[in-house]
DRENTORKOL-3810 file (N, C-alpha, C; in nm, 4 decimals):
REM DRENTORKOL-3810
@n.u->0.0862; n.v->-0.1171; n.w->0.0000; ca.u->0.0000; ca.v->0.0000; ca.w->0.0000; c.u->0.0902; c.v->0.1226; c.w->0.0000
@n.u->0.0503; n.v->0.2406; n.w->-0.0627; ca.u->0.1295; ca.v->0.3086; ca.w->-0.0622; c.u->0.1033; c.v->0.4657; c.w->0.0177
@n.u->0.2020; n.v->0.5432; n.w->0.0268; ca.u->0.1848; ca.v->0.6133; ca.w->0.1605; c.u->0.0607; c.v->0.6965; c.w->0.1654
@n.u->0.0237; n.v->0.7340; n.w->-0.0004; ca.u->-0.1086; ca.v->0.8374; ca.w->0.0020; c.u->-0.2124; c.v->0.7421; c.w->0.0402
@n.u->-0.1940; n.v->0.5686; n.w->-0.0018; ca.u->-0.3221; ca.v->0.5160; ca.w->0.0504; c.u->-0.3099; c.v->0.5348; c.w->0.1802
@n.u->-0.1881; n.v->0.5268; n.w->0.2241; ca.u->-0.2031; ca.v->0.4446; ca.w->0.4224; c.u->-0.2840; c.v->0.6002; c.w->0.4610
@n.u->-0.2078; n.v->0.7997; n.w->0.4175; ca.u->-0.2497; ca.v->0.8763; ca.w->0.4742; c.u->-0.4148; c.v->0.8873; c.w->0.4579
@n.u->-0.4678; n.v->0.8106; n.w->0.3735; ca.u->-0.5929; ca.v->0.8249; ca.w->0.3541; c.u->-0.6741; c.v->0.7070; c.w->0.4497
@n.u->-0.6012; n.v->0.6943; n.w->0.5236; ca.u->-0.6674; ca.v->0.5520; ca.w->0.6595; c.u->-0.6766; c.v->0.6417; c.w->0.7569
@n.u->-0.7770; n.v->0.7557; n.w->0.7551; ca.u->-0.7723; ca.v->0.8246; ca.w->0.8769; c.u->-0.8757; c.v->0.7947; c.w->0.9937
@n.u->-0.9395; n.v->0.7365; n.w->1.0123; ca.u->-1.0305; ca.v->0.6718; ca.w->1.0762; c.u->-1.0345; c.v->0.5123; c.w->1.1101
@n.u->-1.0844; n.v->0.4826; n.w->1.2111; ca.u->-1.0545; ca.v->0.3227; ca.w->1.2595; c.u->-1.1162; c.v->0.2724; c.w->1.1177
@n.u->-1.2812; n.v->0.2831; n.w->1.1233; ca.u->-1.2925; ca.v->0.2297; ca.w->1.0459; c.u->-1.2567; c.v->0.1708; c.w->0.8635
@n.u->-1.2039; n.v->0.2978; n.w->0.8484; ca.u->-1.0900; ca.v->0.2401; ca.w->0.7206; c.u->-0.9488; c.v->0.2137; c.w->0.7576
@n.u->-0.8890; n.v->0.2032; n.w->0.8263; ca.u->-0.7828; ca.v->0.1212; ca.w->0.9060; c.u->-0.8475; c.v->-0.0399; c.w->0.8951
@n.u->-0.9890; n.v->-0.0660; n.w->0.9589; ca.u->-1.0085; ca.v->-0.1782; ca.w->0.9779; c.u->-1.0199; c.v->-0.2969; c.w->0.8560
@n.u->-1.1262; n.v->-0.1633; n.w->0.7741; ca.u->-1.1119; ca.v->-0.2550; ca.w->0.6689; c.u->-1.0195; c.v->-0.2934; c.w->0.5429
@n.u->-0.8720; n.v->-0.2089; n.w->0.5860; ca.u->-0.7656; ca.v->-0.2459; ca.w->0.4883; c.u->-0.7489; c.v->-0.3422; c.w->0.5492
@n.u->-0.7243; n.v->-0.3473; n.w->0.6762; ca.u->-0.6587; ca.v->-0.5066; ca.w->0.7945; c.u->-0.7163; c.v->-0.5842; c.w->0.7533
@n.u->-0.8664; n.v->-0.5930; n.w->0.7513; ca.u->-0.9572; ca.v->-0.7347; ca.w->0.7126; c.u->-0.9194; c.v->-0.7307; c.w->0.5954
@n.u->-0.9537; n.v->-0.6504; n.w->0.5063; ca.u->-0.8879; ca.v->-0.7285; ca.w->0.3230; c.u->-0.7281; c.v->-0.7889; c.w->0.3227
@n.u->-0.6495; n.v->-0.7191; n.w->0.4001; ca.u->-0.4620; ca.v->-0.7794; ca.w->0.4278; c.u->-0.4581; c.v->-0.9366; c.w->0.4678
@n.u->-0.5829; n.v->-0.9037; n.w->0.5655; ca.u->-0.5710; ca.v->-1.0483; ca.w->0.6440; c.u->-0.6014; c.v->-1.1810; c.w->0.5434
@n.u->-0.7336; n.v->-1.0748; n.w->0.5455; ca.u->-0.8221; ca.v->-1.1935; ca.w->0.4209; c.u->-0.7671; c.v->-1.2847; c.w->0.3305
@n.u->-0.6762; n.v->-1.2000; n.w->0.2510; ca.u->-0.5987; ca.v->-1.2048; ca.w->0.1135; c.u->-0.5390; c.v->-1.2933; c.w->0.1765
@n.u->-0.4173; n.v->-1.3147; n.w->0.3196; ca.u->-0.3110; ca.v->-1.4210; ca.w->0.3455; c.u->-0.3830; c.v->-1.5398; c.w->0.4155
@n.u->-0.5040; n.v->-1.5330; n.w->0.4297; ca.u->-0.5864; ca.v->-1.6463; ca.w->0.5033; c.u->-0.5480; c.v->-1.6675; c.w->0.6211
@n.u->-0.5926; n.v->-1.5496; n.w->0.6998; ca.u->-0.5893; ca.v->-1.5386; ca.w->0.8276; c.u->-0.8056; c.v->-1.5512; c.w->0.8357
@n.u->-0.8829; n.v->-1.6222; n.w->0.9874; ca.u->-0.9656; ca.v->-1.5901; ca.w->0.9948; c.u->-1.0058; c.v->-1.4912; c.w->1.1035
@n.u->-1.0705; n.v->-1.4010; n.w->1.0821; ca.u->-1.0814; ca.v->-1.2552; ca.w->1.1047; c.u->-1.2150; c.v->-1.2418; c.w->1.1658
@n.u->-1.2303; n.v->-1.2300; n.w->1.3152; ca.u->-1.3278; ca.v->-1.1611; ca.w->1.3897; c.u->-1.3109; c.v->-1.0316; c.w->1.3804
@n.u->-1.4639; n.v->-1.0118; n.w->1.4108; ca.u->-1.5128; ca.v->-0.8385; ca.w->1.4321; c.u->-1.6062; c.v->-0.8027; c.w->1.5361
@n.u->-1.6749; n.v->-0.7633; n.w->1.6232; ca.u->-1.7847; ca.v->-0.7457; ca.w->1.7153; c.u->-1.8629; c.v->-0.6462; c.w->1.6198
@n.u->-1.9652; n.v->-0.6535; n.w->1.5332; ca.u->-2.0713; ca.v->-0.6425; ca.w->1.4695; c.u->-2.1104; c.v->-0.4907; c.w->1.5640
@n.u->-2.1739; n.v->-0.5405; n.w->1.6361; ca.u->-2.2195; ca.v->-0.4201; ca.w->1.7683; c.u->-2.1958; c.v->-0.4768; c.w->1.8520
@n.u->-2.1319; n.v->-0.3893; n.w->1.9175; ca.u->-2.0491; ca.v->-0.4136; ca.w->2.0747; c.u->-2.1079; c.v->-0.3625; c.w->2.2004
@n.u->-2.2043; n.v->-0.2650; n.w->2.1699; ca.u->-2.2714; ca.v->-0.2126; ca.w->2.2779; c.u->-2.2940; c.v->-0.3121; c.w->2.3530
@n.u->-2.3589; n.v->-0.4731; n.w->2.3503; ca.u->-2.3672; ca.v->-0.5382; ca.w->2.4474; c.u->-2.3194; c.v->-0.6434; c.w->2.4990
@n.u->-2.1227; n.v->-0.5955; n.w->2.4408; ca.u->-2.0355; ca.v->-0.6581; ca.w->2.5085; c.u->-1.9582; c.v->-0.6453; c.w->2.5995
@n.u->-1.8646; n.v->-0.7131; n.w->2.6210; ca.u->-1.7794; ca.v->-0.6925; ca.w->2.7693; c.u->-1.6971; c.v->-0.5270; c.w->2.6589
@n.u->-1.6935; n.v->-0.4555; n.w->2.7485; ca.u->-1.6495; ca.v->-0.2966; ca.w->2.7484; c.u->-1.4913; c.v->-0.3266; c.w->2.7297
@n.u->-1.4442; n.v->-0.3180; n.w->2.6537; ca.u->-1.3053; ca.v->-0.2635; ca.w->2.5719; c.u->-1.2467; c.v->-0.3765; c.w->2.5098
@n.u->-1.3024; n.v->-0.5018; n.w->2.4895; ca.u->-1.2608; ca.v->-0.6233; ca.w->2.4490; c.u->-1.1835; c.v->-0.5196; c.w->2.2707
@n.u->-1.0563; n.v->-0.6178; n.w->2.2508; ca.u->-1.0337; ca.v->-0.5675; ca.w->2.1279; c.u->-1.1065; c.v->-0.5592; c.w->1.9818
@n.u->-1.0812; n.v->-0.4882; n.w->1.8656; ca.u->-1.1436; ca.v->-0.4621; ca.w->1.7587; c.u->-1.1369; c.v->-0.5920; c.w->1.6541
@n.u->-1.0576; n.v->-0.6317; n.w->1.6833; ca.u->-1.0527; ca.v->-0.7498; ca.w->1.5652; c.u->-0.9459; c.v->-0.8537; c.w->1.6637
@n.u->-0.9658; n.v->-0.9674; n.w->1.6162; ca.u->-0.9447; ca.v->-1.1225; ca.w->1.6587; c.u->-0.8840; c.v->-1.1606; c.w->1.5291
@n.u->-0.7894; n.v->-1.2200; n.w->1.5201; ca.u->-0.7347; ca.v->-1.2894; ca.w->1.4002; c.u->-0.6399; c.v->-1.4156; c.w->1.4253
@n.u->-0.7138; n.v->-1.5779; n.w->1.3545; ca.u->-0.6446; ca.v->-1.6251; ca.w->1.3564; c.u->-0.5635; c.v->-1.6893; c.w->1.2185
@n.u->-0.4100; n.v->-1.7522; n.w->1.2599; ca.u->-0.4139; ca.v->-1.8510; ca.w->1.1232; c.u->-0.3092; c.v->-1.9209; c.w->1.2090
@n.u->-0.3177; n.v->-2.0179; n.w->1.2185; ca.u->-0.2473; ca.v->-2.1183; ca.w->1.3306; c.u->-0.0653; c.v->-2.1396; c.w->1.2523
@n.u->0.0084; n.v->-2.1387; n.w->1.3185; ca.u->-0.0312; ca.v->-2.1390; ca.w->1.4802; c.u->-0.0268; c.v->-2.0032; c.w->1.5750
@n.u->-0.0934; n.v->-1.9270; n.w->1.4781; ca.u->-0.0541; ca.v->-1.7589; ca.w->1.5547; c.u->-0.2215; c.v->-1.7215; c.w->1.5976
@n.u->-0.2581; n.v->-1.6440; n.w->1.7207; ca.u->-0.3635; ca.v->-1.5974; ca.w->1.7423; c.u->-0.3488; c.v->-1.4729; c.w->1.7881
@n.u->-0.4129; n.v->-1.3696; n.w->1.7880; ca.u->-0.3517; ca.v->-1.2402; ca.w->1.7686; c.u->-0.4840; c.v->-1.1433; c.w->1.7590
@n.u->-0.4714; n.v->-1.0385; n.w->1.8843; ca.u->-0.5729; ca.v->-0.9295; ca.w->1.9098; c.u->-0.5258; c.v->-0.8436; c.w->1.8665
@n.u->-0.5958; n.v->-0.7328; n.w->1.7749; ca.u->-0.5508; ca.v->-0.6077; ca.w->1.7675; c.u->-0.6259; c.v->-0.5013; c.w->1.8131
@n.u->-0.6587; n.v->-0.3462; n.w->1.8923; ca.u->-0.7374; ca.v->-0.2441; ca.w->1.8883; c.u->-0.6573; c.v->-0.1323; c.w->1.7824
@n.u->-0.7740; n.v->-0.1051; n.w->1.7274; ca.u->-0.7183; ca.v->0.0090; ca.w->1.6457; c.u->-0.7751; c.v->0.1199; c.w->1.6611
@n.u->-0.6740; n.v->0.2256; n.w->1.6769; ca.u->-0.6968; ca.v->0.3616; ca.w->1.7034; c.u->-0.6406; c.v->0.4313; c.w->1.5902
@n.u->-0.7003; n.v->0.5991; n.w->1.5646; ca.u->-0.7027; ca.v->0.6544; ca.w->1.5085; c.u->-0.5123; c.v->0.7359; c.w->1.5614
@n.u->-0.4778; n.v->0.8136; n.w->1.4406; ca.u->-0.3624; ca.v->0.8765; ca.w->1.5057; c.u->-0.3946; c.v->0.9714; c.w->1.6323
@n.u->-0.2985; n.v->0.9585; n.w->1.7359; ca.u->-0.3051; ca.v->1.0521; ca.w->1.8521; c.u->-0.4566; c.v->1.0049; c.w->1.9728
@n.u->-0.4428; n.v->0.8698; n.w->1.9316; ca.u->-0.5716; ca.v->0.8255; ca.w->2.0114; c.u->-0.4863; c.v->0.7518; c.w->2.0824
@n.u->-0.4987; n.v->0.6928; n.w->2.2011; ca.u->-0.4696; ca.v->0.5729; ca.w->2.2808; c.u->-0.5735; c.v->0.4638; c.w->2.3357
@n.u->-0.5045; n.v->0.3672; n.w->2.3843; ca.u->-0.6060; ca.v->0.3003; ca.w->2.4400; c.u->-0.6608; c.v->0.3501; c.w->2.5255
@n.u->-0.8389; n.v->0.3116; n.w->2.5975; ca.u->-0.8361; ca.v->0.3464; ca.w->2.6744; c.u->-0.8193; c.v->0.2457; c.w->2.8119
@n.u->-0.8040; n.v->0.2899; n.w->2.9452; ca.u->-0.7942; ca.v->0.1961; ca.w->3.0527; c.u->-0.8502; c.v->0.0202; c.w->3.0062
@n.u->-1.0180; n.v->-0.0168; n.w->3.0302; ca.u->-1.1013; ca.v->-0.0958; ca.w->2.9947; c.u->-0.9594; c.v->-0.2035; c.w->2.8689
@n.u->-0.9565; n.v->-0.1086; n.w->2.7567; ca.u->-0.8509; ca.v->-0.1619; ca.w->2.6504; c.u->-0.7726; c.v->-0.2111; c.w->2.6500
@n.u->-0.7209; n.v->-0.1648; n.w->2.7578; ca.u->-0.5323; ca.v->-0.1771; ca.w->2.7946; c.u->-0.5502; c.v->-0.3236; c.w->2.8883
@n.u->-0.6344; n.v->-0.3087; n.w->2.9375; ca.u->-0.6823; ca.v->-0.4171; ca.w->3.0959; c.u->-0.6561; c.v->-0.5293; c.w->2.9902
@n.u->-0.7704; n.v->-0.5166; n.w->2.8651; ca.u->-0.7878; ca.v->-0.6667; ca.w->2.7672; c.u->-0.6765; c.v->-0.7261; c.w->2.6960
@n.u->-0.6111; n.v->-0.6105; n.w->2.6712; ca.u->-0.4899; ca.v->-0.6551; ca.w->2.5730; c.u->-0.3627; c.v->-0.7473; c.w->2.6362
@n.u->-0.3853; n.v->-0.6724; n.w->2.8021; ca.u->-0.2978; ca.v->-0.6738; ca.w->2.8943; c.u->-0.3074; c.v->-0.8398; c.w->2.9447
@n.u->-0.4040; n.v->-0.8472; n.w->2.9572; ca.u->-0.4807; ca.v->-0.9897; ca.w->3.0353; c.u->-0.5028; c.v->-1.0865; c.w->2.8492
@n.u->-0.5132; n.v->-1.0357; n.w->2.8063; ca.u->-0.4661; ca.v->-1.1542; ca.w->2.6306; c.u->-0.3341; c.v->-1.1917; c.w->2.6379
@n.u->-0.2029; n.v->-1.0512; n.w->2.6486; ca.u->-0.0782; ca.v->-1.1054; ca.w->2.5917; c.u->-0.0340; c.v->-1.2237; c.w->2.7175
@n.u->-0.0934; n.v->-1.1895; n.w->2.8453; ca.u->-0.0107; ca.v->-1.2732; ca.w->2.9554; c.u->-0.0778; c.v->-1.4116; c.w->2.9813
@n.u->-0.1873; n.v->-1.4441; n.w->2.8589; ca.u->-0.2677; ca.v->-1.5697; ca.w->2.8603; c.u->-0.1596; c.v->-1.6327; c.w->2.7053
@n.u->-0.0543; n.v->-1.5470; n.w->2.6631; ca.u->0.0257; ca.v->-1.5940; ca.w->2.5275; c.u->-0.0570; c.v->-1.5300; c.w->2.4112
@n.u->-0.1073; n.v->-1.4641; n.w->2.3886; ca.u->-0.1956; ca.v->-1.3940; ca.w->2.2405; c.u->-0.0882; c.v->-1.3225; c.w->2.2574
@n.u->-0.0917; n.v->-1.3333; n.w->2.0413; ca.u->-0.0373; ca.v->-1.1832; ca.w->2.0543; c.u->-0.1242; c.v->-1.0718; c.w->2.0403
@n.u->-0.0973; n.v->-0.9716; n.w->2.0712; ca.u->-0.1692; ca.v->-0.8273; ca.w->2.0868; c.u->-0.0825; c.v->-0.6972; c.w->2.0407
@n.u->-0.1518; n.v->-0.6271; n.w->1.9767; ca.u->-0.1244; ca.v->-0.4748; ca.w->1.8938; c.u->-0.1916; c.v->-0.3727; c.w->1.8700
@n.u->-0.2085; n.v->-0.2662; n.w->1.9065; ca.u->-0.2000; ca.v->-0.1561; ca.w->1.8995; c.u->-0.2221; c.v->-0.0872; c.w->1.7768
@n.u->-0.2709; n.v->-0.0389; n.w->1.6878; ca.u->-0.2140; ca.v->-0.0224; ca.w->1.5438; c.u->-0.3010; c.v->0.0824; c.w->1.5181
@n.u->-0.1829; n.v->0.2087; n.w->1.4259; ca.u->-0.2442; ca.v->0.3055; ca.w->1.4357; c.u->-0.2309; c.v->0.3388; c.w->1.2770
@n.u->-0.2740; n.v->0.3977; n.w->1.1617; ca.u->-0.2986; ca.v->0.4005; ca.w->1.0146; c.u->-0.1442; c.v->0.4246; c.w->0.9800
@n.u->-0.0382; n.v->0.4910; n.w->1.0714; ca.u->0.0711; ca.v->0.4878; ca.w->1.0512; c.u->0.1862; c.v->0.3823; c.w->1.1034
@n.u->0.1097; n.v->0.3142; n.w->1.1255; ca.u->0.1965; ca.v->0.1368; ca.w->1.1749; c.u->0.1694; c.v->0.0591; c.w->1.0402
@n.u->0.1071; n.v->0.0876; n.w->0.9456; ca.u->0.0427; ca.v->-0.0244; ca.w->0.8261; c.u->0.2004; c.v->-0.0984; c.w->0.7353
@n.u->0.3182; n.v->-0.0208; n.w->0.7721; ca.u->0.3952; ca.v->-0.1160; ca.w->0.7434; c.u->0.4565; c.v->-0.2158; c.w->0.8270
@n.u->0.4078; n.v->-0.2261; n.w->0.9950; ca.u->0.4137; ca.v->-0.3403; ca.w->1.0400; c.u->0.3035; c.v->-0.4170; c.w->1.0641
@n.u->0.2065; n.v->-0.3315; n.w->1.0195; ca.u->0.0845; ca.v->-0.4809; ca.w->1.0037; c.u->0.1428; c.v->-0.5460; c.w->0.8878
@n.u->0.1957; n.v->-0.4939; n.w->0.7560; ca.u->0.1746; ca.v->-0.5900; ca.w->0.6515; c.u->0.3108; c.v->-0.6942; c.w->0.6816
@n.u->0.3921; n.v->-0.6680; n.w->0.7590; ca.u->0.4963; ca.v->-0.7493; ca.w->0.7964; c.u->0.4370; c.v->-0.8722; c.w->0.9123
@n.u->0.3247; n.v->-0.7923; n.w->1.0190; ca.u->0.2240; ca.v->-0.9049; ca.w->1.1050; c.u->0.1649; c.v->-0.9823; c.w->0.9576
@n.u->0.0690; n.v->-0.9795; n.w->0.9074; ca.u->-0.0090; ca.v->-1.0603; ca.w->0.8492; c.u->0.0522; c.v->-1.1156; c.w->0.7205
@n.u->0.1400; n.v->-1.0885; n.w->0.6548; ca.u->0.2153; ca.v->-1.1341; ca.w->0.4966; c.u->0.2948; c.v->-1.2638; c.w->0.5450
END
């Protein structure tokens, strides 16, 4: 992808859905929470597996962070062995190095 595409990922939601087409393409299978309103509060944005790797990501917009709730999930995933990431529209050259 190239840098005018990645600067044009300014929002989670087109962040997300370059990740799901990246993933897609290498045959990773790819959760999403549809509507989350009536889930557990900060669980991550996407779930991805392709064995033998399993792997949470939240994605934030630039200059966003996680929040607390977020950090708790990611925190309590990596120390159960997931991996977990962070990923912000200007990380997209280490997602494509995560998922390729």
């Amino acid at each position: 992808m190239s840098a005018s595409v990645v600067d044009a990922l300014t929002s989670e939601a087109d962040l997300q859905a370059a990740i799901v087409d990246l993933a897609r393409l290498h045959r990773w299978r790819v959760f999403h929470v549809f509507d989350a309103r009536r889930s557990e509060r900060g669980f991550p944005d996407l779930c991805l597996v392709r064995p033998p790797r399993l792997l949470f990501a939240e994605l934030k917009r630039l200059g966003r962070d996680p929040t607390s709730a977020q950090q708790d999930w990611l925190d309590a995933l990596a120390a159960a062995g997931a991996e977990c990431h962070v990923w912000r529209p200007s990380d997209w050259p280490a997602i494509e190095r995560t998922l390729t």
